[in-house]
mmCIF file of the N, C-alpha and C atoms, coordinates in Angstrom:
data_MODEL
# 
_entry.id   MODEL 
# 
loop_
_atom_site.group_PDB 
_atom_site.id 
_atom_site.type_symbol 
_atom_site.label_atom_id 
_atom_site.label_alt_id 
_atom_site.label_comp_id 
_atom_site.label_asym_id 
_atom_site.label_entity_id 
_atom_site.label_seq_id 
_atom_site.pdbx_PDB_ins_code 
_atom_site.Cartn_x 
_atom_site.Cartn_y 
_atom_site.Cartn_z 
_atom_site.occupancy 
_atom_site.B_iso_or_equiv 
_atom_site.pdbx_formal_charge 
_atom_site.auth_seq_id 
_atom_site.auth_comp_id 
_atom_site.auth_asym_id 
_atom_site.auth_atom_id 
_atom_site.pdbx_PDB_model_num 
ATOM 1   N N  . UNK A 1 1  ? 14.485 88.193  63.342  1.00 0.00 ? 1  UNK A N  1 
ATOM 2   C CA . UNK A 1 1  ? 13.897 89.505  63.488  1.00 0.00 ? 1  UNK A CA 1 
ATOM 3   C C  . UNK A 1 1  ? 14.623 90.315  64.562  1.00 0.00 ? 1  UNK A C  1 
ATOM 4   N N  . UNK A 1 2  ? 14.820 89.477  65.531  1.00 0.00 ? 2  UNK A N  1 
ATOM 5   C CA . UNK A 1 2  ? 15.513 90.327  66.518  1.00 0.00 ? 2  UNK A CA 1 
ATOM 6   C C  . UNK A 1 2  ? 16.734 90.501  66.439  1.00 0.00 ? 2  UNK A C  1 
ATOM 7   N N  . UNK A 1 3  ? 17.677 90.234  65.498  1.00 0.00 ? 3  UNK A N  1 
ATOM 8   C CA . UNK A 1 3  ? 18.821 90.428  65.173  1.00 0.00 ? 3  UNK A CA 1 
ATOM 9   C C  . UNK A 1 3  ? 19.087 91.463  64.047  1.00 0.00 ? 3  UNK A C  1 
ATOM 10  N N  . UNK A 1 4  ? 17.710 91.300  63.862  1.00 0.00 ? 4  UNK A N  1 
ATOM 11  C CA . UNK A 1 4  ? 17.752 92.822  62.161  1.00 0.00 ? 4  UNK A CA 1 
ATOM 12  C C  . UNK A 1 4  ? 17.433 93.835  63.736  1.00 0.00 ? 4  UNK A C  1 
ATOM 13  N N  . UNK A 1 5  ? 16.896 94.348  64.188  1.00 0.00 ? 5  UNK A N  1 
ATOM 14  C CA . UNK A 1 5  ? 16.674 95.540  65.051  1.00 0.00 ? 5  UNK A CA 1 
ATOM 15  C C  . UNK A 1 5  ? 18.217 95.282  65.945  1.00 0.00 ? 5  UNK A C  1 
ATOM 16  N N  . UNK A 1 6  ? 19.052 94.623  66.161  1.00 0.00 ? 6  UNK A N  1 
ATOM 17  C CA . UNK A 1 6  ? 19.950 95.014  66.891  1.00 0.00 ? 6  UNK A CA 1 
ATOM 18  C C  . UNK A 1 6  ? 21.356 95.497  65.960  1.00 0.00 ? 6  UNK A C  1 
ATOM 19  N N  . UNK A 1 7  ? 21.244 95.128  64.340  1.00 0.00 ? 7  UNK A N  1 
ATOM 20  C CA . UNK A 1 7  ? 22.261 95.683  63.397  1.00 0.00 ? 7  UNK A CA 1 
ATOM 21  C C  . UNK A 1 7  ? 21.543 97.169  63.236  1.00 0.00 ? 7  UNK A C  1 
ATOM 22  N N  . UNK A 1 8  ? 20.643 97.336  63.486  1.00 0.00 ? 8  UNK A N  1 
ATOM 23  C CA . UNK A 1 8  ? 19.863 99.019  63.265  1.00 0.00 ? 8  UNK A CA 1 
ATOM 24  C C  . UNK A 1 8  ? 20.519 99.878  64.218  1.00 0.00 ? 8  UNK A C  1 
ATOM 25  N N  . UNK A 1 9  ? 20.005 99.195  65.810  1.00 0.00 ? 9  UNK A N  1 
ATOM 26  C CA . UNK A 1 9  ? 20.800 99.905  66.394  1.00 0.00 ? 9  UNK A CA 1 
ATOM 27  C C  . UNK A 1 9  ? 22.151 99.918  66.192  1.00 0.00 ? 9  UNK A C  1 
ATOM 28  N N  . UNK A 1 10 ? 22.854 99.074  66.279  1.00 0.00 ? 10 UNK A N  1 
ATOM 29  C CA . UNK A 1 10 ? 24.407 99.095  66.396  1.00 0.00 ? 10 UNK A CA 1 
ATOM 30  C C  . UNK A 1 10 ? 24.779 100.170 65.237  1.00 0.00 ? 10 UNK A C  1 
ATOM 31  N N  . UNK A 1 11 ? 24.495 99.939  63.858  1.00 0.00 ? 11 UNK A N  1 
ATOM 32  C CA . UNK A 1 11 ? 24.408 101.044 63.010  1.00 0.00 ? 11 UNK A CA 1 
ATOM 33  C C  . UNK A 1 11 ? 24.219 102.724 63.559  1.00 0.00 ? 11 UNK A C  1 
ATOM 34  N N  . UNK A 1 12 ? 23.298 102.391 64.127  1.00 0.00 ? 12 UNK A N  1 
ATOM 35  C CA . UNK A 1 12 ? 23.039 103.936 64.576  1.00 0.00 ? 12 UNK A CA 1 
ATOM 36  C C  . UNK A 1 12 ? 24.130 104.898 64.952  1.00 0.00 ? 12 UNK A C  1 
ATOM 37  N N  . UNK A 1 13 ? 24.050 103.856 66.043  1.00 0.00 ? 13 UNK A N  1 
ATOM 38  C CA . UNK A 1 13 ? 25.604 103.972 67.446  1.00 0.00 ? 13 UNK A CA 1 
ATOM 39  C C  . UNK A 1 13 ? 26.742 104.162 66.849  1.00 0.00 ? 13 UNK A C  1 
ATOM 40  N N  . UNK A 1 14 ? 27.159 103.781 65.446  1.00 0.00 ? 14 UNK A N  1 
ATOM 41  C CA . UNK A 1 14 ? 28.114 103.782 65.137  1.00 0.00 ? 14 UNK A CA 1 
ATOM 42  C C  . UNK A 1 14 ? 28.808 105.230 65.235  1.00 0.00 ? 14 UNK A C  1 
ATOM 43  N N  . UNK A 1 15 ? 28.417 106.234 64.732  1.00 0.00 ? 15 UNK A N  1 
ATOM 44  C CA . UNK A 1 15 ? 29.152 107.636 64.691  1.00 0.00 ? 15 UNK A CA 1 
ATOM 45  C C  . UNK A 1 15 ? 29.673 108.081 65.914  1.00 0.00 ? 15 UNK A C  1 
ATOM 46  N N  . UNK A 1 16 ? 28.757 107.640 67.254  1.00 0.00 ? 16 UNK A N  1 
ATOM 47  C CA . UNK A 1 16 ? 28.637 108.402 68.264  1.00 0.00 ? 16 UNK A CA 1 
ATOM 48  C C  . UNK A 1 16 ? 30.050 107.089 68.695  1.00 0.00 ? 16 UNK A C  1 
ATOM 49  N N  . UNK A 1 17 ? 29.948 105.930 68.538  1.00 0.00 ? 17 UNK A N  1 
ATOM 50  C CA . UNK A 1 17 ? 31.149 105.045 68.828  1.00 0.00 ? 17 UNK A CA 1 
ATOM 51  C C  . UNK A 1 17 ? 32.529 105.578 67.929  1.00 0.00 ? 17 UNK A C  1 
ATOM 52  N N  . UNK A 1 18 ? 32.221 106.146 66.884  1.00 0.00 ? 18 UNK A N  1 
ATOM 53  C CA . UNK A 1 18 ? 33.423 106.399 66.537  1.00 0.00 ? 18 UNK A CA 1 
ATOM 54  C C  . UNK A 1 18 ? 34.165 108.264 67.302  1.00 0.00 ? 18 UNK A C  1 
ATOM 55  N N  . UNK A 1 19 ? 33.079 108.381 67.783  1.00 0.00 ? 19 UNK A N  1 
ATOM 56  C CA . UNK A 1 19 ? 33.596 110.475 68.278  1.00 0.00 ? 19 UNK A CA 1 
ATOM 57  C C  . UNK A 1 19 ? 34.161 109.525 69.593  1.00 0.00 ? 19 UNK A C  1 
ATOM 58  N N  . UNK A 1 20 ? 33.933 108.800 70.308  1.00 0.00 ? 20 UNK A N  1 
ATOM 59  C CA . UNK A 1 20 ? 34.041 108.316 71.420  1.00 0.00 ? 20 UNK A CA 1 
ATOM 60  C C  . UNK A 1 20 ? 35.481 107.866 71.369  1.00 0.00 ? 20 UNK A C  1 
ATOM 61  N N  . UNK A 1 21 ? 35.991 107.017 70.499  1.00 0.00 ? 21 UNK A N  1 
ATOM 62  C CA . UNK A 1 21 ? 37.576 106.605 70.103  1.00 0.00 ? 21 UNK A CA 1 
ATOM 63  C C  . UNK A 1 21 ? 38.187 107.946 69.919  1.00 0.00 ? 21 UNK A C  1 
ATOM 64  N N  . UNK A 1 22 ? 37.484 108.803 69.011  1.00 0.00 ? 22 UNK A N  1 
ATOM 65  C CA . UNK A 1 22 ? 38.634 109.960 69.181  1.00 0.00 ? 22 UNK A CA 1 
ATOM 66  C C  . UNK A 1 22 ? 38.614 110.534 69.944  1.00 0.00 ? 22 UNK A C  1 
ATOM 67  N N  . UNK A 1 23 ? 37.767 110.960 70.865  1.00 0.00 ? 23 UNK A N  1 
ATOM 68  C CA . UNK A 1 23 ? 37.887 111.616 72.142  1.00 0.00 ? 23 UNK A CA 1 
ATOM 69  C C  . UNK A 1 23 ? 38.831 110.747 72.897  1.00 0.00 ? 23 UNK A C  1 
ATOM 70  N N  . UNK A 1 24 ? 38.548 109.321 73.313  1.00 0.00 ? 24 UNK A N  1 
ATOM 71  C CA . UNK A 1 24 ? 39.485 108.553 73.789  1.00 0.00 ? 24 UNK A CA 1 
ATOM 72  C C  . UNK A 1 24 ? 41.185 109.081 73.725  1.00 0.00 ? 24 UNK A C  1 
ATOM 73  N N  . UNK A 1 25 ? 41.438 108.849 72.296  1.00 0.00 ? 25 UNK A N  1 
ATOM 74  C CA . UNK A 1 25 ? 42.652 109.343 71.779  1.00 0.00 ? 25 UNK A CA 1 
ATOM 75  C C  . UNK A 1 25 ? 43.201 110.665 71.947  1.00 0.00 ? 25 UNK A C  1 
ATOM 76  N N  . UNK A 1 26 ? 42.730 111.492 72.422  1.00 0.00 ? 26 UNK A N  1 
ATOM 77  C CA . UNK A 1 26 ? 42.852 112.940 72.214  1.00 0.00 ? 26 UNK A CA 1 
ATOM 78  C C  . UNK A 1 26 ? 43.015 113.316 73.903  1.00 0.00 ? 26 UNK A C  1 
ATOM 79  N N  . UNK A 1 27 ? 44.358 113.560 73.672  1.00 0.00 ? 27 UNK A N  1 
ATOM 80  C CA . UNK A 1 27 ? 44.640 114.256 75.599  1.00 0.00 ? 27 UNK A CA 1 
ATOM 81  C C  . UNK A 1 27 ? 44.412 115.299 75.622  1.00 0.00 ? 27 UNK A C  1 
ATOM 82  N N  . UNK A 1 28 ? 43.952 116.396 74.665  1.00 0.00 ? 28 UNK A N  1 
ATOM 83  C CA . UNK A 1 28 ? 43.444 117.657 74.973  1.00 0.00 ? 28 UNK A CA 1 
ATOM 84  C C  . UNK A 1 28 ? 42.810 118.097 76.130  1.00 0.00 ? 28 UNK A C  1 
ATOM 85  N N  . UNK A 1 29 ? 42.475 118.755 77.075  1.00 0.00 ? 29 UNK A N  1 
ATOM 86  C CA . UNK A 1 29 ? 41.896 119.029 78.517  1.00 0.00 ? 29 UNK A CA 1 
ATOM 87  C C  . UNK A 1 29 ? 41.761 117.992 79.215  1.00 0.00 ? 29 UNK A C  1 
ATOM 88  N N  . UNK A 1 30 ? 43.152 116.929 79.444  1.00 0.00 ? 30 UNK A N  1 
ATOM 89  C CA . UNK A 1 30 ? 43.467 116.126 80.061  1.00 0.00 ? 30 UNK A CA 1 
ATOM 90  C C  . UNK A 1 30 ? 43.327 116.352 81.404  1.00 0.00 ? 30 UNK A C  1 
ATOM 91  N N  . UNK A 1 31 ? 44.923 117.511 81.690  1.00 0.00 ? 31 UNK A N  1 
ATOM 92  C CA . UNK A 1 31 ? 44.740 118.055 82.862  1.00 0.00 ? 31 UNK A CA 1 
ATOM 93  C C  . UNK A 1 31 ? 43.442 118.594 83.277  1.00 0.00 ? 31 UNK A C  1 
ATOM 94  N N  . UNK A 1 32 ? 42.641 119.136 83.024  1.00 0.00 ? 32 UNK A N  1 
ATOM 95  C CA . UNK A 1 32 ? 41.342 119.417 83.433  1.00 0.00 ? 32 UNK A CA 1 
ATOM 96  C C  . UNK A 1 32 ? 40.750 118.373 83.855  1.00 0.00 ? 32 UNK A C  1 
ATOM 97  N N  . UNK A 1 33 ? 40.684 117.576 83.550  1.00 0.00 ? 33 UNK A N  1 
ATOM 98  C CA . UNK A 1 33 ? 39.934 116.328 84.165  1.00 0.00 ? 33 UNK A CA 1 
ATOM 99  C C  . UNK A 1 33 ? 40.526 115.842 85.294  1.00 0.00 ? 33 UNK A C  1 
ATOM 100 N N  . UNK A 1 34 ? 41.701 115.656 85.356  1.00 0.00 ? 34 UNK A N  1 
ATOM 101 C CA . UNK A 1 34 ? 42.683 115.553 86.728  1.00 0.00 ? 34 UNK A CA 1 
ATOM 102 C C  . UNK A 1 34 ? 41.995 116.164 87.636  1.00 0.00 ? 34 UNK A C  1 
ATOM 103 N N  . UNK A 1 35 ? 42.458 117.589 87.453  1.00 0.00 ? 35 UNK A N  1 
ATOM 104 C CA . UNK A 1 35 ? 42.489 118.963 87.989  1.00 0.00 ? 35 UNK A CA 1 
ATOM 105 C C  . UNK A 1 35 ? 40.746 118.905 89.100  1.00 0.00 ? 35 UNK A C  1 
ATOM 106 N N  . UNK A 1 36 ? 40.054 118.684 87.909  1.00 0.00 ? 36 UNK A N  1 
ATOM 107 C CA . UNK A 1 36 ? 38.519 118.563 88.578  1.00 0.00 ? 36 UNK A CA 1 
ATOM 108 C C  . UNK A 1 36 ? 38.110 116.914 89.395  1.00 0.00 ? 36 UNK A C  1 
ATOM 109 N N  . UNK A 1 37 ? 38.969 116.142 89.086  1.00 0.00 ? 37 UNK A N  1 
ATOM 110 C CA . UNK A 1 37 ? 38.917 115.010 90.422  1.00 0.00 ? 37 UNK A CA 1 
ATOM 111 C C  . UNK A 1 37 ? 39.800 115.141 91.515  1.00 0.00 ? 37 UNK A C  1 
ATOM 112 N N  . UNK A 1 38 ? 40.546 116.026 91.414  1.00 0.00 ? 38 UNK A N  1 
ATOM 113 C CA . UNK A 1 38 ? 41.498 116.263 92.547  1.00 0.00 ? 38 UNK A CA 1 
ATOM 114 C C  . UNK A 1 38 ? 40.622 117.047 93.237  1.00 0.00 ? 38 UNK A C  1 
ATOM 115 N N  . UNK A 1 39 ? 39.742 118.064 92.954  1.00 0.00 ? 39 UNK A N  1 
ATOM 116 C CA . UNK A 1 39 ? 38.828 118.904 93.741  1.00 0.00 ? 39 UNK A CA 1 
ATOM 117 C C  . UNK A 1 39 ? 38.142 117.824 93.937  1.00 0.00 ? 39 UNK A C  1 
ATOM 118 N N  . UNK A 1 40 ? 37.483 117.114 93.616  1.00 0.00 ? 40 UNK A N  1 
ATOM 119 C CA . UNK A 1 40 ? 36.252 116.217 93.630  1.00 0.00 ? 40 UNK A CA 1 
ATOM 120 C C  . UNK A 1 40 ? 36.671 115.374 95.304  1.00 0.00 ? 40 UNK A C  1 
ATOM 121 N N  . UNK A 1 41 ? 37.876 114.980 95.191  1.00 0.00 ? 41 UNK A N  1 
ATOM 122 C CA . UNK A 1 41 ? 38.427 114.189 96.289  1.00 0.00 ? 41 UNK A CA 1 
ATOM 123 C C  . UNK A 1 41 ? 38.552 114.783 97.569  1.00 0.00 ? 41 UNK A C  1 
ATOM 124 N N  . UNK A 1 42 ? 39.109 115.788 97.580  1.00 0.00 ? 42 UNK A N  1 
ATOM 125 C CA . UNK A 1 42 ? 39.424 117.036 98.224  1.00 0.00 ? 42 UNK A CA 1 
ATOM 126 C C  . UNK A 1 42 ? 38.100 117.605 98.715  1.00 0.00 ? 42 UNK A C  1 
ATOM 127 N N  . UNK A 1 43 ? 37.078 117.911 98.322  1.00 0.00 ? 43 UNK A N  1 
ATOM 128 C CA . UNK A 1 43 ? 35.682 117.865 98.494  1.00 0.00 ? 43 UNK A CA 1 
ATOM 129 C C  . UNK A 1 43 ? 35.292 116.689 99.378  1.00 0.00 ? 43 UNK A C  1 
ATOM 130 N N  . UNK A 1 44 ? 35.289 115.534 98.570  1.00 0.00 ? 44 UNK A N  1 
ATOM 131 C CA . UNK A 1 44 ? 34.370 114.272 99.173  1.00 0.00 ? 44 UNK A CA 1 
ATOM 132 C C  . UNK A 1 44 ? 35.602 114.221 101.141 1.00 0.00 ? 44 UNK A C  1 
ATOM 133 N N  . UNK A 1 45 ? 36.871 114.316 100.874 1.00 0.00 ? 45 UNK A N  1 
ATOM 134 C CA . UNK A 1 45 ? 37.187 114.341 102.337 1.00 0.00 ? 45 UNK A CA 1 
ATOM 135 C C  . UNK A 1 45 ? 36.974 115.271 103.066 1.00 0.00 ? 45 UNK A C  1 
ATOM 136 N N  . UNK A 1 46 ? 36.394 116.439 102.344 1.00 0.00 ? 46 UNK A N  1 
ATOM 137 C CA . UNK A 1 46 ? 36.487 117.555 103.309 1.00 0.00 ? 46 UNK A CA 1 
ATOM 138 C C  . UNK A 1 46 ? 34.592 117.048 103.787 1.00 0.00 ? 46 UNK A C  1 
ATOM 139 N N  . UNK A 1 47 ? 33.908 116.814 102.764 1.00 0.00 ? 47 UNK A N  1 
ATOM 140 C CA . UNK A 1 47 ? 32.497 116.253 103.940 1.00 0.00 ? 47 UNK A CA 1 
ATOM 141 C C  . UNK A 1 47 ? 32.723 115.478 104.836 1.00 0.00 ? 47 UNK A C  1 
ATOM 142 N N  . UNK A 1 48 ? 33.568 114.425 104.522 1.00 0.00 ? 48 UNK A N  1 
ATOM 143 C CA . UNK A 1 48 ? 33.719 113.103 105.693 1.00 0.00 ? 48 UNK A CA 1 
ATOM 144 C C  . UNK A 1 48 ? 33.895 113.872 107.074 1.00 0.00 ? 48 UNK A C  1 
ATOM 145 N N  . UNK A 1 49 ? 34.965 114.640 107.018 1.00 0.00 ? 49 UNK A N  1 
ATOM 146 C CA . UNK A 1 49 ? 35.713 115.149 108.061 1.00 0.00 ? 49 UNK A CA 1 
ATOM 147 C C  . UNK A 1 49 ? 34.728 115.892 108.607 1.00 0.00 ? 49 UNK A C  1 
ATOM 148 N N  . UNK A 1 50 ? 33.886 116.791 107.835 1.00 0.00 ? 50 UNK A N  1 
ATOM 149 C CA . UNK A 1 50 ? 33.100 117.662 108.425 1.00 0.00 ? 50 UNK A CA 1 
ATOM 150 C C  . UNK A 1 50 ? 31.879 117.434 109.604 1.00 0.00 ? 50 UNK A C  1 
ATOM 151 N N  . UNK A 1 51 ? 31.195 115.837 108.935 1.00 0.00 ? 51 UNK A N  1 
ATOM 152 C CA . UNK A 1 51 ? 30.216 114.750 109.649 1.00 0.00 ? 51 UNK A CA 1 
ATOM 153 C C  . UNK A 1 51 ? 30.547 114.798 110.716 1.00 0.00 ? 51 UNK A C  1 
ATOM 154 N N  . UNK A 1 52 ? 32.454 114.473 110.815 1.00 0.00 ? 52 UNK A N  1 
ATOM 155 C CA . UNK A 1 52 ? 32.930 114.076 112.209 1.00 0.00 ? 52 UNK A CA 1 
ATOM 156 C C  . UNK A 1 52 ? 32.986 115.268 113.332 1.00 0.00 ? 52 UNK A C  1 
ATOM 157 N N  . UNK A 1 53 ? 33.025 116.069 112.731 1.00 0.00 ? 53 UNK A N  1 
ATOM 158 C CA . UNK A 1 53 ? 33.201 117.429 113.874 1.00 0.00 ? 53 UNK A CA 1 
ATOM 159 C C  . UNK A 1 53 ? 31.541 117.625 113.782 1.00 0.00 ? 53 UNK A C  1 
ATOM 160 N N  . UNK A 1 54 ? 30.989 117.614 113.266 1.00 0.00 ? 54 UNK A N  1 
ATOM 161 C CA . UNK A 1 54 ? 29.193 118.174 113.207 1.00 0.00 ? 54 UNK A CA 1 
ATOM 162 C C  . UNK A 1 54 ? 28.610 117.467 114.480 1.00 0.00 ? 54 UNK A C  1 
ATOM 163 N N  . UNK A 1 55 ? 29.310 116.235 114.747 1.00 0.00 ? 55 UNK A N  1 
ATOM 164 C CA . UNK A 1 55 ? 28.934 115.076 115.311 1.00 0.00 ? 55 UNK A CA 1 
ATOM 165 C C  . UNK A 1 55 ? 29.589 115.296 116.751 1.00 0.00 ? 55 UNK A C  1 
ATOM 166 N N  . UNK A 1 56 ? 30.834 115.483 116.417 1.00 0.00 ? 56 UNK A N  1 
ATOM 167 C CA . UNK A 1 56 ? 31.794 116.492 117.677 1.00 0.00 ? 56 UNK A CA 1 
ATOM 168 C C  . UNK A 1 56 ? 30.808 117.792 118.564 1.00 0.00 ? 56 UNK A C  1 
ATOM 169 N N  . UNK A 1 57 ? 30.738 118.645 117.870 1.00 0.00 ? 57 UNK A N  1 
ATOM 170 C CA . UNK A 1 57 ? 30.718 119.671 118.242 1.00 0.00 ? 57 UNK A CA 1 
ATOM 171 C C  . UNK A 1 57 ? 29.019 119.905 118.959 1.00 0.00 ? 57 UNK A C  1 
ATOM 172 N N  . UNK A 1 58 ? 28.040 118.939 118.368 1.00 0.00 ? 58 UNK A N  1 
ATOM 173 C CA . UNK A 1 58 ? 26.875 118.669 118.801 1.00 0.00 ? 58 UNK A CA 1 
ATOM 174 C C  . UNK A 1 58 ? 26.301 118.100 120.373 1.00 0.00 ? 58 UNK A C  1 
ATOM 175 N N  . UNK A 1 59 ? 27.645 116.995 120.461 1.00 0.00 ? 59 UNK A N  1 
ATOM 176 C CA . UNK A 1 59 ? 27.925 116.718 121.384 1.00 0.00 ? 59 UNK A CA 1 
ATOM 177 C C  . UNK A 1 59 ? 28.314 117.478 122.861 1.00 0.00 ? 59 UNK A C  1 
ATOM 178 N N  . UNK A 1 60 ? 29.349 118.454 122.218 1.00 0.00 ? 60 UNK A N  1 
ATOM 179 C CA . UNK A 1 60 ? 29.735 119.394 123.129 1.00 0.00 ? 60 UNK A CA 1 
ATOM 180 C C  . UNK A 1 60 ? 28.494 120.121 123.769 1.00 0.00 ? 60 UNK A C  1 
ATOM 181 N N  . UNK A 1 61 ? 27.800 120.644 122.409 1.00 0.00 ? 61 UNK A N  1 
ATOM 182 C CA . UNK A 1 61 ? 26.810 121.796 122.929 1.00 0.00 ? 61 UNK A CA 1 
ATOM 183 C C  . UNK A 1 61 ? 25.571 121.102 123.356 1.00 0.00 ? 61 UNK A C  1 
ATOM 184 N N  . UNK A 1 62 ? 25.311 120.086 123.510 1.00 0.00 ? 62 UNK A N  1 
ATOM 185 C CA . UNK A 1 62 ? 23.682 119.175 124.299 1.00 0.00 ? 62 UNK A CA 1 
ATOM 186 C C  . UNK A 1 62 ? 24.394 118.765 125.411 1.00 0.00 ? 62 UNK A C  1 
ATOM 187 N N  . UNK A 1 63 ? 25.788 118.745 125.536 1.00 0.00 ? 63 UNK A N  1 
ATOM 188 C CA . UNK A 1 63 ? 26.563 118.508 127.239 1.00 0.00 ? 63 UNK A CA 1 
ATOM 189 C C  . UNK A 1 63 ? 26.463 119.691 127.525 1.00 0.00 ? 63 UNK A C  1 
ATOM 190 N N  . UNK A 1 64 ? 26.682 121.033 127.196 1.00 0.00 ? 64 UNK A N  1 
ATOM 191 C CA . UNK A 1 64 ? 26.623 122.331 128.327 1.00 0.00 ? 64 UNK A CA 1 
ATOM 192 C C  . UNK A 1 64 ? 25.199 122.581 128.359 1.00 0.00 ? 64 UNK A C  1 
ATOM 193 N N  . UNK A 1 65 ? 24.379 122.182 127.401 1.00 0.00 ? 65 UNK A N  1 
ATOM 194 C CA . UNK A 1 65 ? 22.766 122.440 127.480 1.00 0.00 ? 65 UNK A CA 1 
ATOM 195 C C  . UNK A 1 65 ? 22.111 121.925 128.442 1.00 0.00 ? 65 UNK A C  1 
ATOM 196 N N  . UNK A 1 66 ? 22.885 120.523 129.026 1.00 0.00 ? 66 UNK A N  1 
ATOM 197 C CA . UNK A 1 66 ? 22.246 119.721 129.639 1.00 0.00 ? 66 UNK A CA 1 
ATOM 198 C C  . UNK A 1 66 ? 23.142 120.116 131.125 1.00 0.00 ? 66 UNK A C  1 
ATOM 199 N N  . UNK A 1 67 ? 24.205 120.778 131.193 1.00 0.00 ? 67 UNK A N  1 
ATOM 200 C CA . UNK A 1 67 ? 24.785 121.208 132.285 1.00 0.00 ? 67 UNK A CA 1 
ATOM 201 C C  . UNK A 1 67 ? 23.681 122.458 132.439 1.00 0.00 ? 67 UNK A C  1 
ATOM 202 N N  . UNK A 1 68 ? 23.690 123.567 131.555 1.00 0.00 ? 68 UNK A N  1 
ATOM 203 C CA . UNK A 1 68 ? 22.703 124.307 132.026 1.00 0.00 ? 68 UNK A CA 1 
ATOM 204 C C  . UNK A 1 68 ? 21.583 124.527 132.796 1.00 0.00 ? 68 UNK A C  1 
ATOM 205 N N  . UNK A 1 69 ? 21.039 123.441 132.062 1.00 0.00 ? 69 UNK A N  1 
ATOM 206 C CA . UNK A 1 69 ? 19.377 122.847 132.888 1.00 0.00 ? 69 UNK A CA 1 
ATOM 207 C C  . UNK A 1 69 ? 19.751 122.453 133.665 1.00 0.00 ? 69 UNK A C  1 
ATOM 208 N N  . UNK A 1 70 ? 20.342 121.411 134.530 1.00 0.00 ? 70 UNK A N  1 
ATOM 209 C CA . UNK A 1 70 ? 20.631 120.544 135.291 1.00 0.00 ? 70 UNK A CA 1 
ATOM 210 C C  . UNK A 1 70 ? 20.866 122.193 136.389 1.00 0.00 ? 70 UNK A C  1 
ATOM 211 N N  . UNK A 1 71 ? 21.620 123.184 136.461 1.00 0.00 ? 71 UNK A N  1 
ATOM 212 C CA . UNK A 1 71 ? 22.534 123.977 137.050 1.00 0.00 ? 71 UNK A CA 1 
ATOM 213 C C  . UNK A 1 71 ? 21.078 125.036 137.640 1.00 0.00 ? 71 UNK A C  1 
ATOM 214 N N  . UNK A 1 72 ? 20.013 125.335 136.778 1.00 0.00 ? 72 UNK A N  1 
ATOM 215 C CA . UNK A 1 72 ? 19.474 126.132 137.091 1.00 0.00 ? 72 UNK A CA 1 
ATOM 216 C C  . UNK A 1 72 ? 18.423 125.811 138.211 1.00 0.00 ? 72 UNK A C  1 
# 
């Protein structure tokens, strides 16, 4: 029984498995896909980097905050 419901599905799947091979096959808006992980990367380092200065620059300004108070 449980092998008749898994030839149903697999049946099903089949069309959507076969658009999937030709898409596979097909370099059409190749470069686009590049193109949009190269931003993607370019992105993900530009947050990293950003953490690090957020983290920087926070620092700076609770040291003159705390020079402030301390001064007055």
């Amino acid at each position: 029984m449980q092998f008749r419901n898994r030839s149903i599905v697999l049946s099903a799947l089949d069309p959507a498995v076969r658009e999937l091979k030709r898409l596979w096959r097909q370099d059409d808006g190749q470069d686009l896909v590049e193109y949009g992980l190269l931003v993607f990367l370019i992105a993900l380092a530009a947050i990293a980097s950003m953490k690090g200065l957020a983290s920087s620059i926070s620092t700076v300004f609770r040291s003159a905050a705390t020079s402030l108070t301390t001064t007055s």
